[in-house]
C-alpha positions in Angstrom: 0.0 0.0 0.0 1.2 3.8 -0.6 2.0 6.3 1.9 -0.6 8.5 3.7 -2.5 10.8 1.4 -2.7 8.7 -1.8 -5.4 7.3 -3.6 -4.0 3.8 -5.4 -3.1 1.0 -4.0 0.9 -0.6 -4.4 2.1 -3.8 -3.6 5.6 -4.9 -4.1 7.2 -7.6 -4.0 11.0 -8.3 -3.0 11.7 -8.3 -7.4 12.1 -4.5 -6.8 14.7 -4.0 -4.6 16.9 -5.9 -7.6 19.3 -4.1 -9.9 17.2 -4.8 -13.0 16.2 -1.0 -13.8 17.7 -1.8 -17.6 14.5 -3.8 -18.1 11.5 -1.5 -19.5 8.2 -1.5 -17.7 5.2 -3.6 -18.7 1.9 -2.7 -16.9 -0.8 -5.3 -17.4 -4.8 -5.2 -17.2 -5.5 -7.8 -14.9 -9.4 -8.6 -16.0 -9.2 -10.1 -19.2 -5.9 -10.1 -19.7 -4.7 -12.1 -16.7 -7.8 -13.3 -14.9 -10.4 -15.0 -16.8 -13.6 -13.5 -16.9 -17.3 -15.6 -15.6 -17.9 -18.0 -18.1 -15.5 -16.9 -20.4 -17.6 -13.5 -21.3 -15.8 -10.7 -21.0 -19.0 -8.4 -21.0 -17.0 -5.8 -19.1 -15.3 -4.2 -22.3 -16.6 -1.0 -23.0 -18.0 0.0 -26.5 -18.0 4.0 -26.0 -15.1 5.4 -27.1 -13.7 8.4 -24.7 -12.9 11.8 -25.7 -9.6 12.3 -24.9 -10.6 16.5 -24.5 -13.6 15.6 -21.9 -13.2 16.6 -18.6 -12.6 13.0 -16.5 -16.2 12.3 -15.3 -15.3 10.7 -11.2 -16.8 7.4 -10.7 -19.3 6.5 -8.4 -17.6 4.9 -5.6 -19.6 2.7 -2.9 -18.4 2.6 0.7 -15.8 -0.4 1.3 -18.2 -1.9 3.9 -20.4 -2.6 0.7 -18.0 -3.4 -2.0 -15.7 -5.6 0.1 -17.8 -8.6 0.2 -19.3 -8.6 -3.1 -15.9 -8.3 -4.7 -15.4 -11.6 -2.9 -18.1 -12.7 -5.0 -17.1 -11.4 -8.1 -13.1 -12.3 -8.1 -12.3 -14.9 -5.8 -13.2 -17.8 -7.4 -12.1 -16.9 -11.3 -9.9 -18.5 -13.0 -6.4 -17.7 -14.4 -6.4 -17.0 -18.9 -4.8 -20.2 -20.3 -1.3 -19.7 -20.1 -1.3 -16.8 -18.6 1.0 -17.4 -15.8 3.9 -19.2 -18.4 3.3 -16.2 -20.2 4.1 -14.1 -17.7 7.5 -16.1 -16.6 8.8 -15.4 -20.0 7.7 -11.5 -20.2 9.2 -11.1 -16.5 12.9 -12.1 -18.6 13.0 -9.2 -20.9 10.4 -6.6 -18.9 9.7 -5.5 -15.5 5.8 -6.3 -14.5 3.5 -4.4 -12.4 -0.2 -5.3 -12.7 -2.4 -1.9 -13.0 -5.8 -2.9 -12.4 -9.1 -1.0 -12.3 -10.4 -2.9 -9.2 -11.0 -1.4 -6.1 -9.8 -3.9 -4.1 -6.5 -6.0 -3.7 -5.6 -8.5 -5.7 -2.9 -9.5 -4.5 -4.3 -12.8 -2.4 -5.8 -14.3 -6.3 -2.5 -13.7 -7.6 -0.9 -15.3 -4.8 -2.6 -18.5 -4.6 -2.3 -18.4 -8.5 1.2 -18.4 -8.2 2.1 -15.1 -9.9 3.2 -13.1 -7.2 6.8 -13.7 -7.1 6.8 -13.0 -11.1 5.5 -9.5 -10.4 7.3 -6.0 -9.5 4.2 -4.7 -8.4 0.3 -4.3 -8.2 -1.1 -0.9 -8.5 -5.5 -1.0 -7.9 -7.8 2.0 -7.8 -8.9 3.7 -4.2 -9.7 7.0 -5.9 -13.0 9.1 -7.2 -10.9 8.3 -10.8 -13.1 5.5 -13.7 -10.5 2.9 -14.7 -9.3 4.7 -17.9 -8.2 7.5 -16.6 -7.1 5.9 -13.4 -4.7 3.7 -15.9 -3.9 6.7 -17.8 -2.1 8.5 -15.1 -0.5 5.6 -12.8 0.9 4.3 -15.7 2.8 7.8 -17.0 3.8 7.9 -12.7 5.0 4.5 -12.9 7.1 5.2 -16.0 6.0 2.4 -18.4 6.7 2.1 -21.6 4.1 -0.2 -22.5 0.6 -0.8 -21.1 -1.5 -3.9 -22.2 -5.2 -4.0 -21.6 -8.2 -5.4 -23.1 -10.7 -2.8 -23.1 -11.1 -0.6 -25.8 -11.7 2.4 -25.5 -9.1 2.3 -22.5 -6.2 0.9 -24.6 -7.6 3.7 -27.6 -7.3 6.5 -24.9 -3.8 5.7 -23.9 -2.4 5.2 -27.2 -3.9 8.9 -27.7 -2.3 10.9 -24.3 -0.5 8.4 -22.7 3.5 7.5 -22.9 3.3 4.3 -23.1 3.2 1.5 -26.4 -0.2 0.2 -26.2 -1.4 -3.7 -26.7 -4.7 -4.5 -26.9 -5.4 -8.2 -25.7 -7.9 -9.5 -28.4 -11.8 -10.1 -27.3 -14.8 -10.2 -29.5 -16.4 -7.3 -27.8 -13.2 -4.9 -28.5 -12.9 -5.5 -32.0 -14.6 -3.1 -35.3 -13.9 0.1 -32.7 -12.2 3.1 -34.5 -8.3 2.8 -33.7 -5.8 4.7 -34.3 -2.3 2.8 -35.4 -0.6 2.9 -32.2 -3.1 0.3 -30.3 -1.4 -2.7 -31.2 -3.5 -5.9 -31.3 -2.3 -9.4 -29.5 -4.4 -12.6 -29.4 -2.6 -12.7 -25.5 0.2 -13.1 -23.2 1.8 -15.3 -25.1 1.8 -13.6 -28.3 2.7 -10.5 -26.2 5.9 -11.9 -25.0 6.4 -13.6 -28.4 6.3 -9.8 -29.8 8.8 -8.5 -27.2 11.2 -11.2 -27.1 10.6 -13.2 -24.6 11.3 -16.3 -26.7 14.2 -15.6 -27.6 14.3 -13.1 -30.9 14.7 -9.8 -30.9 11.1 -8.6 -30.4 10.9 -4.8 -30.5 7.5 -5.1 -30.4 6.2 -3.0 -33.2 3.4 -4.7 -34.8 0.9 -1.9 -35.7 -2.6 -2.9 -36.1 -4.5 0.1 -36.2 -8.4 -0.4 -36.9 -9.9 -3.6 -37.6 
């Protein structure tokens, strides 16, 4: 957890007390990108693209007393993406991994039992008034990445668009035909991500535009 007077949540494990700064920074989505999602519909990807001039709307936040439990409910019991953890073994090689998630509450304990934890630099959740986008939008230009990957949207869309990062966008039915722009980079998943960068073995810069559908 951060210091007194922030909003986020950050978790890290011992990883980041290592000389390995020479390794770029990868933030990952968890939901849909790590964690699979109830009965393998991912109905949580947005359709509505966000204007990047907007002022960001806050979200409606209910009291932890409330949300606590019923995010038991909702996360506890799902599932890990095939492959996802191998995947991330092989990106931890060539990238430095924090997990930036939308979710207002921990993590952490799913991604222990999972066994992800130790493969991890961090995890970075949302205890602010800010929605997920632009929650991701500004931790990740904090945190320094250089590439984000998610699999909503109109998130990945308004990163690639104000954001510093290289932005993936982990393939779902319900985030495909939306209007890209060529710097949202499409990957079927975490294993064609570390594919891309290298993980394998090649040289993996990871440019592989994909632009609009």
């Amino acid at each position: 957890m951060e210091g007194p007077g922030t909003e986020d949540g950050l978790g890290l494990t011992d990883r980041d007390a290592g000389p390995d700064e020479e390794r770029p920074l990868l933030t990952l989505d968890l939901d849909g990108v790590i964690c699979a999602p109830v009965f393998g519909l991912n109905l949580g990807i947005g359709r509505r693209m966000i204007d990047p001039a907007a002022v960001p709307p806050e979200a409606a936040v209910p009291p932890r007393w409330l949300s606590a439990p019923w995010d038991h409910v909702r996360f506890d019991l799902r599932r890990p993406l095939p492959g996802a953890r191998a995947a991330l073994k092989r990106l931890s090689a060539r990238r430095r991994l924090v997990v930036l998630t939308g979710r207002r509450s921990d993590p952490g304990p799913w991604l222990h039992r999972h066994g992800m934890t130790g493969l991890l630099d961090g995890v970075v959740f949302n205890e602010g008034a800010s929605r997920s986008a632009h929650f991701k939008l500004r931790r990740s230009a904090e945190l320094g990445a250089a590439e984000h990957i998610d699999d909503d949207g109109p998130t990945a869309q308004l990163l690639a668009e104000l954001g510093t990062a290289r932005v993936y966008l982990r393939d779902w039915p319900r985030n495909r035909g939306l209007p890209y722009s060529a710097t949202v980079n499409r990957v079927d998943d975490l294993g064609a991500l570390a594919a891309l960068l290298g993980a394998d073995g090649g040289p993996g810069d990871g440019e592989r535009p994909s632009g609009a559908d």
